[in-house]
C-alpha positions as CSV (number, residue, x, y, z in Angstrom):
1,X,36.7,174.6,249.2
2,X,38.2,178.3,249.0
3,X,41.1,179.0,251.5
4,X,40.5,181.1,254.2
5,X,41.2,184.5,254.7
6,X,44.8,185.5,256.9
7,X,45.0,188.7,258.0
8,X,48.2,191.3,257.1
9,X,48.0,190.2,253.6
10,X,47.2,192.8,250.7
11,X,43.2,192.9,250.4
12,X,40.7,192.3,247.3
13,X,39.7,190.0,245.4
14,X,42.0,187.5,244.3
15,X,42.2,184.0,242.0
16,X,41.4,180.7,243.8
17,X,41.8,178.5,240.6
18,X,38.1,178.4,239.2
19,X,38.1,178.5,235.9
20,X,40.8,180.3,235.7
21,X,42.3,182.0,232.8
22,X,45.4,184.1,231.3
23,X,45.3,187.0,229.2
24,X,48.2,188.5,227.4
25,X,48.7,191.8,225.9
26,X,52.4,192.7,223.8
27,X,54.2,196.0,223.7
28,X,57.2,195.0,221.5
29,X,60.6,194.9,222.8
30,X,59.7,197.2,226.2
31,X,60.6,195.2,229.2
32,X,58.5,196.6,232.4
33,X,61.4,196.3,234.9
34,X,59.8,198.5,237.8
35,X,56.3,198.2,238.4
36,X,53.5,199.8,241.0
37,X,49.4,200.1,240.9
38,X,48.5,204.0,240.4
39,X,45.7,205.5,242.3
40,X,43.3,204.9,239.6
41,X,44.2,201.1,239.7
42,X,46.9,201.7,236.5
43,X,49.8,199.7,236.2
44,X,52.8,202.1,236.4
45,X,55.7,200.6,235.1
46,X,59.7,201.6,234.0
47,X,59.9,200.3,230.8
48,X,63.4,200.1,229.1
49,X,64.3,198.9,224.8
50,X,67.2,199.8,222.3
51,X,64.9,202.9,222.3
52,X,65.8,204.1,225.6
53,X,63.8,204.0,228.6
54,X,60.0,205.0,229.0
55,X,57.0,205.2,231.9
56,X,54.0,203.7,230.8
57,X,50.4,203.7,232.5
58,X,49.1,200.7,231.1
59,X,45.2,200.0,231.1
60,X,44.8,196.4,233.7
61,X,41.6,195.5,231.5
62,X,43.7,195.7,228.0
63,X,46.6,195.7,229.0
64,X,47.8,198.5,226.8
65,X,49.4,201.8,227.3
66,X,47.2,204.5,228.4
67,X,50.0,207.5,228.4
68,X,53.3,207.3,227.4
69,X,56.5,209.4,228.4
70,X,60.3,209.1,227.4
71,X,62.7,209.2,230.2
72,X,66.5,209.6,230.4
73,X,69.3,207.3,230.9
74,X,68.7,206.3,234.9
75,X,73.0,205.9,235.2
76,X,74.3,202.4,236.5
77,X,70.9,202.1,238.6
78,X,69.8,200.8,235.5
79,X,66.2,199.7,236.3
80,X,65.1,202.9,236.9
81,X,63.2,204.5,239.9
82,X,59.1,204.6,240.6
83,X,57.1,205.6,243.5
84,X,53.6,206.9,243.7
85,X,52.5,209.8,245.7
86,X,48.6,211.3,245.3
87,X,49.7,214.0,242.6
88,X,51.4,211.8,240.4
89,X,54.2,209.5,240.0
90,X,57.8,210.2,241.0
91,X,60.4,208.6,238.9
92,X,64.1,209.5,237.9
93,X,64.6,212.0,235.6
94,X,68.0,211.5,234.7
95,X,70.4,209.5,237.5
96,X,70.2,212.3,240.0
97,X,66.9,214.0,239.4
98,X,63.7,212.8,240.5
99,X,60.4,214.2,238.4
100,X,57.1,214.3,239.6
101,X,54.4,213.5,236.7
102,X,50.7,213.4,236.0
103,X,49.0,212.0,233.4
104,X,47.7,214.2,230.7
105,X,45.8,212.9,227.6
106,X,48.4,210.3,226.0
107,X,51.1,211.6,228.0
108,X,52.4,212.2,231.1
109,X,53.5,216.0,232.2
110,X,56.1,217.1,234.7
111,X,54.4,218.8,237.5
112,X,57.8,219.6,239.6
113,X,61.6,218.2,238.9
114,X,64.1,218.1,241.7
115,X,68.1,218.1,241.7
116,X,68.9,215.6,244.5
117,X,72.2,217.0,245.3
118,X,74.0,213.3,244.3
119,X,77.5,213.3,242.9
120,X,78.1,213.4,239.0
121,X,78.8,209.4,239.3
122,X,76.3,208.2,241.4
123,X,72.6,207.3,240.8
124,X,69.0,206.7,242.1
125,X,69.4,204.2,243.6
126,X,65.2,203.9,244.8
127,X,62.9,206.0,245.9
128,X,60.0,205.9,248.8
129,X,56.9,208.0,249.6
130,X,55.5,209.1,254.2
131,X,52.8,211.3,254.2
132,X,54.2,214.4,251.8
133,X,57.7,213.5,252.8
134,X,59.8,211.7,249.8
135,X,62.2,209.6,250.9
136,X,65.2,208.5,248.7
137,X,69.2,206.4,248.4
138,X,71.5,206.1,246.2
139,X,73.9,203.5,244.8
140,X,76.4,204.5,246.6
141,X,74.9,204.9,250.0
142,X,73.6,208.7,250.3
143,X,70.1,208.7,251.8
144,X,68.0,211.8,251.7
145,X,64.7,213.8,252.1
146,X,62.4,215.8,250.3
147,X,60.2,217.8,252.2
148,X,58.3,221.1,250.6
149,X,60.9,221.4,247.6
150,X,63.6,221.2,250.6
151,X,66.4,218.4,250.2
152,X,68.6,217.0,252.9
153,X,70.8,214.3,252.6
154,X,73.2,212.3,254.9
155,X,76.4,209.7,253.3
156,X,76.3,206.2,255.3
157,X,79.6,205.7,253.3
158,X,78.4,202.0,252.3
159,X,77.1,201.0,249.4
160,X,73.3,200.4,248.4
161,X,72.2,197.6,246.1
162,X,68.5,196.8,247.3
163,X,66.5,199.9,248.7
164,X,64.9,201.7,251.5
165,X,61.8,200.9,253.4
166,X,59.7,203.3,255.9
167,X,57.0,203.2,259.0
168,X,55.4,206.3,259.9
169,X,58.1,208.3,260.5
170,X,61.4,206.7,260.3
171,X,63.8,205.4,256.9
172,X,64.8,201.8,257.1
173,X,68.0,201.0,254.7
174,X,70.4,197.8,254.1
175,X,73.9,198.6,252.7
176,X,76.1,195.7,251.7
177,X,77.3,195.7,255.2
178,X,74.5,197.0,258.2
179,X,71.0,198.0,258.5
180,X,70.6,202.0,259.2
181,X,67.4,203.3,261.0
182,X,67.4,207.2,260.8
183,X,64.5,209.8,261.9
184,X,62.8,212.1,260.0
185,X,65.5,214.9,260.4
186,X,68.2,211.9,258.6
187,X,69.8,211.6,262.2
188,X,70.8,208.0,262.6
189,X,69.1,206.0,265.2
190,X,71.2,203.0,265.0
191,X,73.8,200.5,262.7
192,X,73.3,197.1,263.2
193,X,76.1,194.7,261.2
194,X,75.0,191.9,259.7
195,X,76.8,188.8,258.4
196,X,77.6,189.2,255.1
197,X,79.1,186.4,254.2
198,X,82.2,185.5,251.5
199,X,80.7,186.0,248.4
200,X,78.1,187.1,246.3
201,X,75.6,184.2,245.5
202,X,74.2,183.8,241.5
203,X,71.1,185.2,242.0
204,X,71.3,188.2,244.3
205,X,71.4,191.7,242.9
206,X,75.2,192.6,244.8
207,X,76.9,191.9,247.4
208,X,75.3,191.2,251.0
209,X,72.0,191.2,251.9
210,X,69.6,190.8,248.7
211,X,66.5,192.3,250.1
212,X,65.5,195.3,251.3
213,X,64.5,195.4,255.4
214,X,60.8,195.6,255.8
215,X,59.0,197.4,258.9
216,X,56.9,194.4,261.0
217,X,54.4,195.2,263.6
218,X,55.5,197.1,267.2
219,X,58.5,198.8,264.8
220,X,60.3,195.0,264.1
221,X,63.0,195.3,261.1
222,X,63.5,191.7,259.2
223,X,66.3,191.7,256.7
224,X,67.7,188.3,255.1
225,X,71.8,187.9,255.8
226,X,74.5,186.6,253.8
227,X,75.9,183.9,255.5
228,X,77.7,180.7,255.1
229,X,76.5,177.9,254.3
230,X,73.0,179.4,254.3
231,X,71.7,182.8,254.5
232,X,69.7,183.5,257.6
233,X,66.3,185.8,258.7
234,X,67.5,188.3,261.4
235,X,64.7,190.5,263.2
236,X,65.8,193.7,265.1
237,X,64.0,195.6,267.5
238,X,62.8,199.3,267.9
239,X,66.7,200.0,269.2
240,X,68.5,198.1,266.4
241,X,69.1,195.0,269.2
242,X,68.7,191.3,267.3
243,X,65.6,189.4,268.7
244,X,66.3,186.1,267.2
245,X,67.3,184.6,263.5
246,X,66.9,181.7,261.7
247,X,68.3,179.8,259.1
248,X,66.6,179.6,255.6
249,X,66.6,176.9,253.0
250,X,69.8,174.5,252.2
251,X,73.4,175.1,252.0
252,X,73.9,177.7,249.4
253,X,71.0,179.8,250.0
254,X,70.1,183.4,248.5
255,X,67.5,185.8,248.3
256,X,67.3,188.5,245.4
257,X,64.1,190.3,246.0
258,X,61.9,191.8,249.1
259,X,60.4,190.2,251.7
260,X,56.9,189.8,252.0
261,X,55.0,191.1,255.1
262,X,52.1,189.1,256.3
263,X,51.2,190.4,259.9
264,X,54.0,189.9,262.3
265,X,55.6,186.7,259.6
266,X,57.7,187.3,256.2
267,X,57.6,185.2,253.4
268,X,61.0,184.6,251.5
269,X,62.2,183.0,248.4
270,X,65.4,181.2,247.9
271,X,65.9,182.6,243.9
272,X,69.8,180.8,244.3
273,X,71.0,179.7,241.1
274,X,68.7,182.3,239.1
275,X,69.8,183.9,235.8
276,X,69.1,184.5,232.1
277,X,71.4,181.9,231.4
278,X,71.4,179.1,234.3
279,X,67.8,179.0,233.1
280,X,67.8,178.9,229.6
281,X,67.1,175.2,227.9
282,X,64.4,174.2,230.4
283,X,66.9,174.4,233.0
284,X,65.2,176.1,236.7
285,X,67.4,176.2,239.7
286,X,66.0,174.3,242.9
287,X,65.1,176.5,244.7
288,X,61.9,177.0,247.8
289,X,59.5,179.4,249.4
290,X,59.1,180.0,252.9
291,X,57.2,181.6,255.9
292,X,59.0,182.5,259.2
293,X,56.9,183.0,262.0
294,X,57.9,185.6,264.3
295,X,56.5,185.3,268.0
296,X,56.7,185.3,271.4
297,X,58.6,182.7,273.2
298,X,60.2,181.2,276.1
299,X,62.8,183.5,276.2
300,X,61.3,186.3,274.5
301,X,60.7,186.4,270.6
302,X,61.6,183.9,268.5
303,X,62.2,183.3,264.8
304,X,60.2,179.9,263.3
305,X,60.3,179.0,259.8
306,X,56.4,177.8,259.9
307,X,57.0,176.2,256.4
308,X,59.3,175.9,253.4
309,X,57.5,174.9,249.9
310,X,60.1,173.1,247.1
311,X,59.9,175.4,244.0
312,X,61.6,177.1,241.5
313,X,60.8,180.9,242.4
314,X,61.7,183.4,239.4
315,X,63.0,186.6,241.3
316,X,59.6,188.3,241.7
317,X,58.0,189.6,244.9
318,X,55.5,187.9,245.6
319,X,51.7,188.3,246.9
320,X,49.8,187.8,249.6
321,X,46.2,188.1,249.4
322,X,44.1,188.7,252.4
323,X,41.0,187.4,251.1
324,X,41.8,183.8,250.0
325,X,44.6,183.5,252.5
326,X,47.5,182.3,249.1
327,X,50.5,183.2,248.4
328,X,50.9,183.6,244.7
329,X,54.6,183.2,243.4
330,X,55.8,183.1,239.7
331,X,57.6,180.1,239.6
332,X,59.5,177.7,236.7
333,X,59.2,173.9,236.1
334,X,62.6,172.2,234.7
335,X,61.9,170.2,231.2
336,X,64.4,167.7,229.9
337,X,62.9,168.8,226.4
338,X,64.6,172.1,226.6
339,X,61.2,174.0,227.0
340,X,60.9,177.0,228.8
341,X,57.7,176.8,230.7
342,X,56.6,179.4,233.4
343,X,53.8,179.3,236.0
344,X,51.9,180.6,238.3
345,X,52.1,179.2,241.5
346,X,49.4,179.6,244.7
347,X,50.6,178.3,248.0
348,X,48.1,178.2,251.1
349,X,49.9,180.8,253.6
350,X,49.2,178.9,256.5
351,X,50.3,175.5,255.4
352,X,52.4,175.9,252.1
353,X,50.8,173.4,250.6
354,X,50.1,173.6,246.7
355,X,46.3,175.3,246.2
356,X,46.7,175.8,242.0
357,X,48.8,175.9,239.3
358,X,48.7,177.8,236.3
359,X,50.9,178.2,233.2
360,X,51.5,181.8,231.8
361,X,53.2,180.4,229.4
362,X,55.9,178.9,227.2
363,X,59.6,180.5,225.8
364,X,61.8,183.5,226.1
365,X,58.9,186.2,225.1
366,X,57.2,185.0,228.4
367,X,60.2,185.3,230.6
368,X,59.1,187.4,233.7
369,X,61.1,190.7,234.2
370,X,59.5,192.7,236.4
371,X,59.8,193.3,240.0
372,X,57.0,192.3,241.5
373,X,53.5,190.3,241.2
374,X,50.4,192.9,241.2
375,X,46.9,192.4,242.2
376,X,44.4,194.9,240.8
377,X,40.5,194.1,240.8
378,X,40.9,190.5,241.6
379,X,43.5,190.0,238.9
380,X,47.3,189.3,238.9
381,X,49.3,191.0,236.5
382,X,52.9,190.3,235.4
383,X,55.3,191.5,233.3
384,X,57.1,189.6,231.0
385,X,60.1,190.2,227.9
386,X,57.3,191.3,225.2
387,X,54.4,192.2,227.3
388,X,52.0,192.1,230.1
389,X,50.2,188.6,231.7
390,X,47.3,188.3,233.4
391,X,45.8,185.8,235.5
392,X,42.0,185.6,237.1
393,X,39.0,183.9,238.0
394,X,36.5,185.8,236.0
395,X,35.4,185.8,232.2
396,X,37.6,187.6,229.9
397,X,38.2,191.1,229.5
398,X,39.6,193.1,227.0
399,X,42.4,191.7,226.5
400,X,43.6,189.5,223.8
């Protein structure tokens, strides 16, 4: 029986386990930190190798490079920037710049390059797209805008080490100490502390929170904390007031990548414990995956973890698909044999019980680096060390 549908996730097609098989395609020693979905259903992805560091539109059907473009050094950001706009794609063009390109036989061309007005040692930190407005922070806390060739910036004097998020006309940010909400003119609306604990956990990207806020329903911001012994969810309203937290997982909690919005609920891996090297050998952190409800009650809203799965999620945003109502998370099974084996993992989003499993894989070549999960044309896509995987329902494509 196929799941049902939940509304808020992200729509199409999507695997429910039928017959279901993976495809690889390898691109040598690229590794596809940054990834997105172009407007013609491309995978854009920041690629970096001892070659430097490249864009690449790769092809989701072969899973090979369509166009190809080198890209400077991004600075200490180091994964690079990538944002999409209906012209082209925005990346960094060196640690301060941002380019705007569009693909052009084999190659991508720069349509318009801006100076961001960032000081010589700081770097692009990430980058976000409203309507024709381009949003953007850096590393160490300057936020800016870009409207009509015209930049304006404003210092929050805190440092940045996850990135910005935005509703229709506002800029959501997390420093390593408060979440910012500023207006469209950078003004800020409000600071709201957060506890961030007394150290950074293995297995978030810096000190503080580990996610970026994301923007619920009615204006809601949901960021994860830091705290001790285990981090927390905290929801603020419209004004920056909290509305109600909840604690997350076991002693010794982290989070390393976004939350997922689904509707007026987030979904939220604990990635504690995660690195190259506390997984090598077959080892896997144990780690979970959870969905907080977030609803009226008694006394007003309420925070409710709804579920928390046992896993061992690999620090990749996962997806929620509208259509079969899973939540597909990348995920890694400990082997006393020393073998590194990596999955696919589909949780019902109402229940967070197991739907499928499937492997992508075994050893380091399959390690997943990128960001996030991607669902194009009812497929999943992944990237890993020495390639691209993907994962679907139907016959084979293309690629090999």
């Amino acid at each position: 029986m196929e799941p049902a549908p939940v509304p808020g996730g992200t729509p199409g097609e999507a695997p429910v386990g039928d017959t279901t098989r993976v495809s690889t395609g390898w691109s040598g020693l690229d590794a596809c930190r940054r990834t997105l979905l172009d407007a013609e259903g491309r995978i854009a992805a920041v690629c970096t190798s001892p070659r430097g560091t490249r864009l690449q539109l790769i092809d989701p059907g072969s899973l090979h490079p369509d166009a190809v473009r080198d890209l400077p050094d991004p600075g200490r950001c180091g994964r690079g920037v990538l944002a999409l706009r209906d012209d082209g794609v925005l990346v960094a063009g060196s640690a301060r710049r941002l380019l705007l390109l569009r693909p052009s036989g084999d190659g991508l061309t720069t349509v318009d390059a801006v100076d961001l007005e960032l000081a010589a040692d700081d770097c692009l930190r990430d980058v976000a797209t409203s309507g024709a407005r381009v949003w953007f922070v850096s590393a160490d806390g300057v936020v800016g805008a870009l409207d009509a060739g015209r930049v304006r910036t404003r210092a929050l004097g805190e440092p940045v080490v996850t990135g910005l998020a935005v509703d229709a006309t506002d800029l959501v940010v997390a420093t390593t100490r408060a979440v910012h909400r500023l207006g469209p003119d950078l003004r800020p609306r409000w600071r709201a502390p957060y506890d961030v604990g007394s150290r950074t956990k293995v297995g978030q990207p810096g000190p503080g929170t580990g996610t970026r806020p994301v923007v619920l329903p009615g204006g809601l911001v949901a960021v994860t904390d830091n705290a001790d012994p285990r981090e927390q969810l905290v929801v603020l309203d419209r004004s920056g007031e909290e509305l109600c937290r909840t604690e997350l997982f076991d002693d010794g909690s982290a989070t390393g990548v976004d939350l997922v919005a689904v509707g007026s609920s987030v979904v939220v891996l604990d990635t504690a414990g995660w690195s190259r090297w506390r997984t090598a050998l077959g080892r896997a952190p144990s780690g979970a995956v959870a969905r907080v409800l977030v609803e009226p009650g008694p006394d007003g809203v309420r925070c409710r973890v709804a579920w928390t799965a046992s896993a061992s999620p690999a620090p990749v945003v996962p997806v929620v698909a509208a259509r079969t109502g899973l939540v597909y998370v990348v995920t890694k099974r400990r082997s006393w044999w020393g073998v590194q084996a990596w999955y696919l993992t589909a949780l019902d989003v109402r229940s967070g019980r197991p739907a499928f499993a499937v492997r992508l894989g075994l050893g380091e070549a399959l390690r997943p680096v990128a960001d996030r999960l991607l669902l194009a044309d009812g497929d999943l896509h992944l990237a890993v060390r020495l390639g691209q995987v993907q994962v679907g329902d139907r016959p084979p494509g293309r690629a090999r």
